[in-house]
C-alpha positions, 0 to 999 in steps of 0.5 A: 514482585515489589510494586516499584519494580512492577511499575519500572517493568511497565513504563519499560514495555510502555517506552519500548512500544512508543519507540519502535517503528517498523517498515509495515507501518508505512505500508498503506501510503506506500502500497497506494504509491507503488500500486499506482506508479507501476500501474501508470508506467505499466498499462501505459507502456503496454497500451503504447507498445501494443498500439505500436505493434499494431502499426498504427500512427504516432497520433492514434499512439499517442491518443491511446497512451494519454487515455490510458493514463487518465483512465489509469488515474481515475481507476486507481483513484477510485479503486483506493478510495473505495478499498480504504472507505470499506476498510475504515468503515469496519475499522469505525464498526469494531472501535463502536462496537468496543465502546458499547461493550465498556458501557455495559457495565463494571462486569463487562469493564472486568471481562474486557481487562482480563481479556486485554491482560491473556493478550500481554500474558501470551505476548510473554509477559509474566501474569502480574506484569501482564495485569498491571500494564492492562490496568495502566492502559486501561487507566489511560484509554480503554478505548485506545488500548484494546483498538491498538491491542485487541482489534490492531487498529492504531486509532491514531494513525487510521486509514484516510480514504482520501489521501490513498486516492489522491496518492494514486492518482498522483503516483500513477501520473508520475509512472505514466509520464515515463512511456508517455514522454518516451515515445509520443515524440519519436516518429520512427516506430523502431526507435520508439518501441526502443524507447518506450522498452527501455524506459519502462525497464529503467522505471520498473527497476527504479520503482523497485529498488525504491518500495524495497528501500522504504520496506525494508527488503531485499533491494535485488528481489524487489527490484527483479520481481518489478522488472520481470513482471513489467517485461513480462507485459510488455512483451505479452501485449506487443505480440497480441497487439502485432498479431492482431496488427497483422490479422487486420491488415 
């Protein structure tokens, strides 16, 4: 292969992976979000209706749903914050760990180049082109190349444990004024299990119409998958919470 087209070949597999951004990038923020909205709306709602279906009075139901909410947001928060710490932890390992291997010596550099070249070889590049687009990379950062290729790790764009909590607490806030602001204000019990229901399926399908638009799947799955399970909750909790209602009084 003339050397020109080898190298014409590499800038094009080089240009081609700047270029493409796919739906699964996004995907820590919008996990966060989604998790902790729906976690919000639902726990919520369920803490309302059950509550409700106890007969108890609008204050202690609007008592339990303001602490459902709180306790909602700090776990999720907390949750988040843990989850992605751990995971940016054994991130933070495995790039260390790359670093103490290229700093063993021009064996060990040699080993790891070969290595990164059977990556590109077995993503279909042919042997040669497959060497040179290492020996770039490598050239480039050795580091970054074999954390984004060989590890997975997107050194660029790795996870920030605070910006997961904070989106959680946030998103689950936003999910939990919908139940809360549907029903704390109206008195008739009825009326307010109406209420509560039918804003809750309107924010199960408003959420997953939304996480499938920003992911890039079916609208319809999405949406019916969130709203199932939503009522599906929903209903479950306002018969335990009419049953034991009803065994207590």
């Amino acid at each position: 292969m003339p050397e020109h087209d080898a190298e014409a070949d590499v800038k094009e597999v080089l240009i081609e992976e700047d270029e493409h951004v796919h739906y699964s990038q996004r995907s820590p923020w919008l996990r966060a979000f989604v998790l902790g909205a729906l976690d919000g709306l639902v726990s919520v709602a369920c803490t309302i209706l059950g509550v409700s279906g106890g007969n108890s009075s609008l204050a202690l139901m609007r008592l339990a749903g303001i602490s459902a909410w709180i306790a909602c947001a700090m776990a999720m928060a907390a949750g988040e914050y843990i989850s992605v710490s751990s995971q940016k932890d054994c991130e933070e390992a495995d790039i260390q760990k790359e670093r103490e291997i290229q700093a063993q010596g021009p064996e060990a550099r040699a080993h790891e180049l070969e290595e990164l070249a059977c990556i590109y070889e077995n993503r279909g590049l042919d042997p040669i082109l497959a060497r040179k687009v290492a020996e770039e990379l490598t050239a480039h950062d050795v580091i970054l190349a074999h954390a984004r290729d060989e590890l997975g790790i997107d050194m660029d764009d790795m996870s920030d444990p605070y910006q997961a909590a904070l989106v959680s607490a946030i998103a689950c806030t936003l999910g939990a004024a919908i139940p809360l602001l549907a029903g704390a204000f109206v008195t008739d019990d009825n009326t307010r299990i109406g209420a509560v229901v039918g804003a809750t399926a309107a924010g199960c399908a408003l959420f997953g119409v939304t996480a499938s638009a920003l992911g890039g799947a079916g609208i319809v799955k999405g949406c019916l998958r969130v709203l199932i399970g939503g009522s599906l909750s929903m209903g479950i909790t306002y018969g335990i919470g009419r049953a034991f209602g009803t065994t207590i009084n």
